[in-house]
N, C-alpha and C positions, 0 to 999 in steps of 0.2 A: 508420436503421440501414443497415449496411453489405448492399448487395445479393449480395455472393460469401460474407460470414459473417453466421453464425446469433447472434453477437453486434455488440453496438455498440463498435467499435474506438474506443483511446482516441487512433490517430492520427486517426482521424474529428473525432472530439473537437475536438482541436486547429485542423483545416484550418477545421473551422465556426467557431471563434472567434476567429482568425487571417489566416486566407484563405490559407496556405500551411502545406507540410510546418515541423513545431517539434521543435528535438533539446532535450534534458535533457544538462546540464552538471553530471554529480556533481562534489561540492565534500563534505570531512571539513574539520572542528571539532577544535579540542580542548576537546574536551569529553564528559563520562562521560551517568552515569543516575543515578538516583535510588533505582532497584531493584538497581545495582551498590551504589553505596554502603553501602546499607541491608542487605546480604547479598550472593550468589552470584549474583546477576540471574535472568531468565527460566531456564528449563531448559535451551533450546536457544540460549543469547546464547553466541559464542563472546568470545574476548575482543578479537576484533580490531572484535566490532560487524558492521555489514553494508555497511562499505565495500572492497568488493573491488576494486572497481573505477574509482576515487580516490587520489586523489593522498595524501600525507603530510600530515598533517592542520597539520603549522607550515608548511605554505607558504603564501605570505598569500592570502588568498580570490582577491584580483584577478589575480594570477599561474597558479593554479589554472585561473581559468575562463579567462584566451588560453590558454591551452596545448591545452586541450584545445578551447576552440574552432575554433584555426587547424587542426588536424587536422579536427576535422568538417567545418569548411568546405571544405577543400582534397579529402577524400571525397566529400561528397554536395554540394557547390554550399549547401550551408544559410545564411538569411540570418536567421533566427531562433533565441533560444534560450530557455532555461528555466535558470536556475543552482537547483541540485537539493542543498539541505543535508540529505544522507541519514542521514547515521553520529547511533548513538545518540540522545540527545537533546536537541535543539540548542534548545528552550526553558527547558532546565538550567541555562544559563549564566546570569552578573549579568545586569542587565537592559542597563547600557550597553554591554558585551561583546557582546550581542546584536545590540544597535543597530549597534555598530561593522561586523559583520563583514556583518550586512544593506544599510548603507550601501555596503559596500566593494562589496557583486555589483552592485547596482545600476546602478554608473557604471561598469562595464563596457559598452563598446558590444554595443549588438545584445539584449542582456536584455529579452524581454519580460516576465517570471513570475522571481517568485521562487516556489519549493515549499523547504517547511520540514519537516521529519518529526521527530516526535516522542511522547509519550506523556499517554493524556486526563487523568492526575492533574498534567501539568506545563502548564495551559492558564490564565492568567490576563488581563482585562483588559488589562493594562500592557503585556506582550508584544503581545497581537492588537493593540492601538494605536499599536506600533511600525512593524508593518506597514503595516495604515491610511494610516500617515502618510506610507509610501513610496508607497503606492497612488496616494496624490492627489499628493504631490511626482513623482512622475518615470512617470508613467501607465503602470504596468505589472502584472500581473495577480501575483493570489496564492492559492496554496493550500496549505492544512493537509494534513498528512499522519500521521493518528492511527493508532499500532497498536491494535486490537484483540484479533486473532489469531479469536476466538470470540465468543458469545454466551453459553455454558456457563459459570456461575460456580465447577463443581465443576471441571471444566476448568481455567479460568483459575489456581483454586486451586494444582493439580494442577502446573503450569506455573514455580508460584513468580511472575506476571505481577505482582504487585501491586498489582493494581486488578481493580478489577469492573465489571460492565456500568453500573452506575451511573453511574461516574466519567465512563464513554463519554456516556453519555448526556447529564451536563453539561455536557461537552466541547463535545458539537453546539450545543449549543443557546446556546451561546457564543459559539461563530463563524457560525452563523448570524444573530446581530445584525449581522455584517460582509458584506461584498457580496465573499467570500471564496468560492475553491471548496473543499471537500472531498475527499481522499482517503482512503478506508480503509483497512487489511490484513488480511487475513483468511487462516486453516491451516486447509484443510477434511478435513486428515487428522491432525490431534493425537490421539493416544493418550487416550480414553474419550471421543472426540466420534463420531458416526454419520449417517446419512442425516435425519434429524431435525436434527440441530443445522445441517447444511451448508442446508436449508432456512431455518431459523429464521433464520440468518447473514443470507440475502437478505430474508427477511419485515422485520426490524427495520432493515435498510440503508436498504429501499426506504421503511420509512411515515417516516424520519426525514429522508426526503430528500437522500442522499449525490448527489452529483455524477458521483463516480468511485471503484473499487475495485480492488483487488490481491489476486486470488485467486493463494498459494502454496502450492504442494505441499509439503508436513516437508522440510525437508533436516536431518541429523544433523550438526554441526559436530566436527570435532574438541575433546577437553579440554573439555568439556563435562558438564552434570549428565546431560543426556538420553543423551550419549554411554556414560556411565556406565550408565546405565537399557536401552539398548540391548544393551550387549556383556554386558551381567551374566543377558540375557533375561526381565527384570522387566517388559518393555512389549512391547505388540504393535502391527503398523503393518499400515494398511490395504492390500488387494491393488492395482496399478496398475487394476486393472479398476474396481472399488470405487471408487476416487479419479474416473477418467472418470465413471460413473455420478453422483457426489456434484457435481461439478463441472455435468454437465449440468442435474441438480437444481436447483441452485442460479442457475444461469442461467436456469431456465426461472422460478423465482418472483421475480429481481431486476427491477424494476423498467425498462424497453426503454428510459427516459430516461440510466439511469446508462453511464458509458462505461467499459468494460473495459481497464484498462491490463496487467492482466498475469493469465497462467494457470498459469504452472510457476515454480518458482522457478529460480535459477540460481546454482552456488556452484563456483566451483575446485576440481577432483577432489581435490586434493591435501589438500583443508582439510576434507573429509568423510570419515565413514564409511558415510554413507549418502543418496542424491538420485535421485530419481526414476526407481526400479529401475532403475538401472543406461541407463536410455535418456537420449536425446537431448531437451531441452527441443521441438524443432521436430518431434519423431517422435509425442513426445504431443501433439502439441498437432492432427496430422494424424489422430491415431486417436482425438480429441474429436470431430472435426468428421465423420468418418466416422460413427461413434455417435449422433451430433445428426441427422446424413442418414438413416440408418437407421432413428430412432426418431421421426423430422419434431417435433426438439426445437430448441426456438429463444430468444431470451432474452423475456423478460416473455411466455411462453405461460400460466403459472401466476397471473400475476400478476391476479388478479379477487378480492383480500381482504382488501383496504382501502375505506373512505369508505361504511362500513352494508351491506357486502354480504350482509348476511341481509336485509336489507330488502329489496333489488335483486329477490328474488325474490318479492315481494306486488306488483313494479309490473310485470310483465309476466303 
């Protein structure tokens, strides 16, 4: 773990499995959800999805990633990267469509990692074999990036998510036949979740073995179901205070092997009605770490409750 933070950064992450600083190259799809189709999608999906900050999703993958390469490069000196298929869900698509536009990042130079983000009831054999197959063709690393959002199935309900802890749970245990990393998503403030679930969040992360997680703070999207549920006053949102506490919580029972990619979310003011009262993503994130100081709260402090821990106390 990182000796200046009381978590495990997921650029750490990166430098140990690399041997240098690794940037993520968003890249948009055309392509939907499966929870759009079937309905209204999640509560909080706006309709642009969560590529803010990506290119047009018909420009073709390989165009996509120079462009935004040579920028990074020409910023930070970077010599490595990650092509990051974020928007919606890019395991939706045909399967050759998949392949295709997988191929395409690939043979981009400098690609180490492709990450795919998508959703645990869109996880089949065929697709993870696709990947596989880039793994051993062109030695580049991969990982899944499954929403969750909770562990709360009244929750999830509640969400309109269309899936349940189940579906997550076969999800893992799918890619973990693959020599694949893990990412999660998790909202440790959705409307009827509490300090209990933001626990239970890390308790089930950590016994299933995730690799890496993305803890987000609610952001309210414009044109929205939730935005709807918001401005009509029908839902309540937890205090900023509340969210640090839950957040620290949650780090203290995750597991010190998983790496922290993310703490707050981040959405264009413009496209909200509502994100992380009104502060600055790097404001909280300094008055997490202050709270962590204060309370000498660190990640896997909690973590002693797994592998028979009732037993653990007959052998001493």
């Amino acid at each position: 773990m990182n000796q200046q933070l009381p978590y495990y950064p997921y650029s750490d992450y990166l430098k140990n499995k690399y041997g240098e600083k690794v940037y993520k190259l968003p890249v948009n799809l055309p392509v939907s959800c499966p929870n759009r189709r079937n309905g209204h999608g999640c509560s909080f999906c706006a309709e642009s999805g969560t590529g803010f900050e990506a290119m047009d999703c018909h420009i073709p993958v390989h165009k996509q990633l120079e462009k935004t390469k040579e920028y990074i490069e020409n910023r930070y000196h970077a010599h490595k990267f990650i092509a990051y298929f974020q928007n919606y869900t890019n395991t939706f698509l045909p399967l050759d469509d998949f392949a295709f536009y997988m191929n395409e990042a690939v043979k981009v130079p400098d690609i180490i990692e492709i990450a795919v983000s998508t959703r645990p009831d869109c996880i089949t054999e065929s697709y993870l074999d696709v990947l596989q197959s880039l793994k051993e063709s062109y030695q580049v690393g991969i990982t899944i990036e499954l929403g969750l959002q909770t562990t709360n199935c009244h929750t999830l309900q509640s969400i309109n998510r269309g899936h349940t802890l189940a579906e997550f749970i076969d999800a893992v245990l799918k890619i973990h036949r693959y020599d694949f990393d893990l990412c999660t998503h998790v909202i440790l403030n959705l409307p009827g979740d509490d300090m209990l679930d933001a626990i239970e969040n890390a308790k089930i992360l950590s016994a299933l073995h995730i690799q890496i997680v993305k803890a987000h703070s609610l952001y309210i999207a414009k044109n929205t179901q939730l935005c709807n549920a918001y401005e009509n006053g029908t839902i309540a949102l937890c205090s900023k205070e509340d969210y640090i506490k839950r957040l620290a919580a949650f780090l203290e029972y995750l597991s010190p092997d998983i790496a922290v990619e993310r703490l707050f979310s981040r959405i264009p003011e413009k496209d909200a009605v509502f994100c992380n009262w009104g502060c600055s993503w790097w404001k909280l994130r300094d008055e997490l770490l202050t709270y962590m100081e204060q309370t000498n709260s660190y990640q896997g402090k909690e973590y002693h409750y797994l592998n028979g821990a009732a037993l653990k106390e007959l052998e001493t």
